[in-house]
Steps between C-alpha positions, in 0.01 A plus 500: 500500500360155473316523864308793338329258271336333749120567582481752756298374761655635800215765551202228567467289760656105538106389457397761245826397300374144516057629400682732240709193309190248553314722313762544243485196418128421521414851252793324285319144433167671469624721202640206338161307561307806363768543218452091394085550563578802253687281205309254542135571568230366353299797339535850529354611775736260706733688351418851615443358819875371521616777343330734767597281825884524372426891505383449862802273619746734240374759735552325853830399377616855439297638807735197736829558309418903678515319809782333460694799330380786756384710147207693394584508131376099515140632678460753170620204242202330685257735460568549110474122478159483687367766274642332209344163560152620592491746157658146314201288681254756401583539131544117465163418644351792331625311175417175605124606551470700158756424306598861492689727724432899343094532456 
């Protein structure tokens, strides 16, 4: 039961195991570097700009965590989150620029 939990891996190969946990990892510190750009920013746009890069590493994330659980429902839970942050970059800067989303 317990040897279940563990991360499947045993589908990829011993250096693709090793490229797929490096970039675990790397994805993983630049979303916390995009999340503390995104608390603490200095002005708005900064802001946006966090907020849309942790959309782009949310989406890599989800995209290697596929990989690394041989599933597609992870490619489709990219996707949505791709759209998602591109609509949410759009409206913000949108706002930013008039001060008014609707026309």
């Amino acid at each position: 039961m317990i040897a279940n939990l563990a991360v499947p891996l045993s589908h990829l190969g011993i250096w693709t195991k090793y490229a797929v946990l490096f970039a675990l990892i790397l994805y993983g510190a630049a979303l916390l570097l995009a999340a503390w750009r995104l608390f603490r920013g200095p002005d708005t746009a900064d802001r946006i700009l966090a907020l849309d890069t942790l959309y782009v590493n949310a989406m890599a994330l989800t995209i290697l965590l596929g990989i690394v659980f041989a599933s597609n429902v992870y490619f489709e839970v990219a996707l949505l989150v791709a759209l998602l942050g591109f609509v949410g970059t759009v409206v913000m800067a949108k706002y930013l620029e008039r001060r008014d989303i609707v026309e």
